[in-house]
N, C-alpha and C positions, 0 to 999 in steps of 0.2 A: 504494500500500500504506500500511497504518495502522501500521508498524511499532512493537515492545514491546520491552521489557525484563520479565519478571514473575521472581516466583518463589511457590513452592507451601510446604506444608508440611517439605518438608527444607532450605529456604530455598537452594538453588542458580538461580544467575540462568543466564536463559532466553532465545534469542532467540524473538518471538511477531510475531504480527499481529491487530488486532480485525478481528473481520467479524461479520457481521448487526446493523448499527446498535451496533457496540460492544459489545454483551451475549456476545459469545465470543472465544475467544482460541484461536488453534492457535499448537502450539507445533511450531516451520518443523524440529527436529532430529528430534520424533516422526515428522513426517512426513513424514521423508526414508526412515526407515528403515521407514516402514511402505510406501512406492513405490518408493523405488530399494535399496536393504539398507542398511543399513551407517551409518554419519553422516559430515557434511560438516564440515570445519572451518570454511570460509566460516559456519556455520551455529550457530557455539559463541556467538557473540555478536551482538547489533546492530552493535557496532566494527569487527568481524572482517567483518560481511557489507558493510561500508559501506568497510570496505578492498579487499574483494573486487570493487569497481566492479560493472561492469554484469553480468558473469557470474553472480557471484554475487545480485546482483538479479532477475536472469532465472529462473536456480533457486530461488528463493521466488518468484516470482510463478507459477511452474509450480505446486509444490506448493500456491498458496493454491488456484488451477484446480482443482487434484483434493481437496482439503482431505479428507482420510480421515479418519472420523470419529471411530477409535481418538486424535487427535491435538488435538483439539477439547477445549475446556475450559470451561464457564462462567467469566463475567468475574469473579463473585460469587464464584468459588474462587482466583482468586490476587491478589497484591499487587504491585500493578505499581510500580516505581522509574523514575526518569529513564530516555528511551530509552537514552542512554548515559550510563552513572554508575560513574565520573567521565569526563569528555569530556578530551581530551590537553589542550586549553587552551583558555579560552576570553577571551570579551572583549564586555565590552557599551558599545554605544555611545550615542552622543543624537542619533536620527536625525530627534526631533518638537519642531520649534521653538515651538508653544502648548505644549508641556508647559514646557518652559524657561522661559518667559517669564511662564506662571501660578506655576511655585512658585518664582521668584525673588519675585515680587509676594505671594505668601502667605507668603514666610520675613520678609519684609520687615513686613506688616501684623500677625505676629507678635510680634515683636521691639519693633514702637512699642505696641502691648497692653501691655506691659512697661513702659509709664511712664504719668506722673499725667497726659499730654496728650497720647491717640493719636493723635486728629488731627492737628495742630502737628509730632507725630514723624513722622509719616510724610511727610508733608508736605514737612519742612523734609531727609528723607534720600538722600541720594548716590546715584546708582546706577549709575554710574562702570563699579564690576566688572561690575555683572553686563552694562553694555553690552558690556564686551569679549567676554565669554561669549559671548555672541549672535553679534558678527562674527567671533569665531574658529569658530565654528558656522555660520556661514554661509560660511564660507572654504576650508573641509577637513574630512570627518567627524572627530569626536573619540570616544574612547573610553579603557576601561581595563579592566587585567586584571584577573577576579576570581577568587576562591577557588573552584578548584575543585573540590575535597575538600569544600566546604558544601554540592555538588548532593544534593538526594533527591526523590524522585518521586513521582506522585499520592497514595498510600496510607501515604507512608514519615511518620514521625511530625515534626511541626515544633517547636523546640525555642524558647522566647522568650528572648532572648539574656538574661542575667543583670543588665547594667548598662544596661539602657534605660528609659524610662517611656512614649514615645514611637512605640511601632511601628508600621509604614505596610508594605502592599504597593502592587507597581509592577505595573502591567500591561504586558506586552509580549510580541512574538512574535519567534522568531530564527530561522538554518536552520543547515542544521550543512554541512561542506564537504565532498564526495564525493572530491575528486579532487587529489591535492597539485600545488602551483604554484607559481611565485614568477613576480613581475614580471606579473600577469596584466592584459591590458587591460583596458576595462572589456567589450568587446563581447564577449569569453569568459569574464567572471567567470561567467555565469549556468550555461557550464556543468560548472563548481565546486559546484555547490549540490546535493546530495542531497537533499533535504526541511526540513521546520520545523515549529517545534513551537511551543506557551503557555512564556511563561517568566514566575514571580514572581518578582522580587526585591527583597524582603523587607528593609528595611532600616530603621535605627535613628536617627529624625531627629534626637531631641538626640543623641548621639553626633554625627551628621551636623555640624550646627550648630557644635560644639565644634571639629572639625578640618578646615572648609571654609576659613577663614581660614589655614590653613598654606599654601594655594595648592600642594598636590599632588593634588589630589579627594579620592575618597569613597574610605575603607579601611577602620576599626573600625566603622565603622556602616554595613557589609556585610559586613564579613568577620567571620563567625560560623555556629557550627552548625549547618548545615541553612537555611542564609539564601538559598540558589539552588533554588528549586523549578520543577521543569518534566517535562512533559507535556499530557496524559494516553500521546501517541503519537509519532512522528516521521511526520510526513505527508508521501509523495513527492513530488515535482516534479508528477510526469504526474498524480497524482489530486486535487493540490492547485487546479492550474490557475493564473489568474493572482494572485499575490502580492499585488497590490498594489492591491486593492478588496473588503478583508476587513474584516467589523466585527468592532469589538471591543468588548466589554462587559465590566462591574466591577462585583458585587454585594458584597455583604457583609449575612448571614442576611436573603439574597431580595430586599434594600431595591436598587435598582439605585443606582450613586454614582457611575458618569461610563461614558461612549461617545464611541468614536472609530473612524476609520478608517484602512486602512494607506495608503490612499492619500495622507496627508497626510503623508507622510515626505518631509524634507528632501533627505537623504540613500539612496536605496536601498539593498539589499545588494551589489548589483554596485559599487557606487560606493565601498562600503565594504573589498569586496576590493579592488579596482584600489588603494586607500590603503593597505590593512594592507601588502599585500605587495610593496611593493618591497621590492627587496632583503633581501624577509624568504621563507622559503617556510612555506605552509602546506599541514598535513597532513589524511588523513582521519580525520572526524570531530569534528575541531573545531568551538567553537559562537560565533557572532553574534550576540549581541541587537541589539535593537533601540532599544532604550532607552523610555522610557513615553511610552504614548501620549497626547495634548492629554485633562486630564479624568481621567485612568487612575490617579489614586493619591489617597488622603486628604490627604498635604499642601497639595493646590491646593484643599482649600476648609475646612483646618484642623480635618481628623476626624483621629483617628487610632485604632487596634485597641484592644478590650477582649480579656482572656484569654475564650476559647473562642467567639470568632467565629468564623465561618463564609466562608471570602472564596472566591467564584466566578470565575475567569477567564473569559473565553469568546472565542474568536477564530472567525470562521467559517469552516468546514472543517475545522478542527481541533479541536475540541470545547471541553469545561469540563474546566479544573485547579482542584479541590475541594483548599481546603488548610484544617483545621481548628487554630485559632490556640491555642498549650497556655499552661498556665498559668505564672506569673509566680512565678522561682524564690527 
């Protein structure tokens, strides 16, 4: 299933599915009560059906089966938000060691830009940290909490934070957790995993820059309004297939600006539950990124966003996250 979040003109959020190539959307509570009477609670949200494990997944895939056409909507008529907006908590990680390794090496050729002799700066500079990055990354996945009150979804308007000059998306793809756990091995994380979606996230590189040196990661220059965008859908396990041989592409107005695959994950998601969760438990719906993939962002070749560009996510199987970049406040 392509599972949604939309809503219509009274602006109340909806649990949905696309079907026919995307271009429609049933919406799973009309058409409970257009086949069975009545409505489901399982059915009041994507959260609630994703809490509801497999039963409740099983009654929407029934109703997609009989999709009654009273229940059916053009896509063209609502405004889809994050499948789940806001997710209980979520956490992204750096699970793509060429991403790491290119925008250490581009903050860095940056930085010697900045004096009377780049070459000689660059040249002559340390790179100490970011080695240890690496082997702490190649050691144990790493990751961090983000704001999650900034998610908004394919159509929801993005906001360009106030104090940047700077702004970059990240290409990446997450899944969200089906099934609450704690201590989970790695050979049952997978099946923790409900589906996964595009995730941008949207961040603010001088900010970045400024408070990377504190040596607690990345926090002002992500954490801001509307700076976690993801969609278009939540793609099931079963229709997604295998994870981990998906391209990924990154345009910005049509020009493509880097490709990667999921395969080149250091870390998988299972690897990354068996890590989050010791001794921690997680809940349903919770979300995972993945962190940017090798190529997947303008800081690794020192582009960064103009107001009202245009940026394309694209993950295979799970469609394009269209996020159009607003103006500088």
């Amino acid at each position: 299933m392509r599972l949604v979040t939309f809503t219509r003109g009274d602006g109340v959020e909806r649990a949905g599915a696309l079907l026919d190539n995307d271009q429609l959307v049933i919406d799973l509570q009309a058409a409970h009560r257009h086949v069975q009477g009545g409505e489901s609670a399982a059915l009041s949200s994507v959260l609630k059906l994703v809490e509801g494990g497999e039963d409740a997944l099983q009654l929407a895939r029934t109703l997609l089966s009989k999709s009654p056409s009273a229940a059916i909507i053009p896509r063209s008529d609502v405004r889809l938000r994050a499948p789940i907006q806001p997710p209980p908590q979520m956490r992204d990680c750096s699970c793509f060691e060429l991403h790491l390794r290119q925008a250490f090496a581009a903050a860095r050729k940056a930085r010697a830009l900045r004096s009377d002799d780049p070459e000689a700066t660059l040249k002559a500079m340390n790179t100490r940290a970011d080695d240890r990055v690496i082997e702490t990354f190649n050691r144990q996945p790493i990751y961090y909490k983000c704001n999650r009150f900034a998610v908004i979804g394919a159509d929801d308007e993005f906001l360009w934070p106030s104090f940047s000059k700077a702004l970059d998306f990240e290409l990446e793809f997450g899944c969200y957790i089906g099934k609450k756990g704690k201590d989970i091995s790695r050979d049952k994380a997978g099946e923790h995993i409900v589906g996964f979606t595009i995730f941008n996230d949207m961040s603010a590189r001088d900010a970045q820059a400024a408070e990377m040196p504190g040596m607690l990661g990345p926090a002002k220059s992500k954490d801001f309004d509307t700076a976690n965008i993801m969609g278009p859908c939540l793609v099931t396990c079963d229709e997604l297939g295998d994870p981990y041989d998906l391209d990924m592409v990154a345009r910005v107005n049509g020009e493509e600006w880097g490709r990667g695959n999921t395969r080149d994950m250091r870390w998988q998601f299972e690897d990354v539950i068996a890590h989050v969760s010791r001794s921690e438990t997680l809940y349903p719906g919770e979300f995972l990124g993945s962190g940017t993939v090798g190529n997947g962002c303008g800081l690794e070749q020192l582009r960064y966003l103009k107001p009202g560009d245009l940026v394309e996510l694209e993950v295979e199987g799970i469609g394009i996250l269209r996020t159009q970049v607003g103006t500088v406040p």
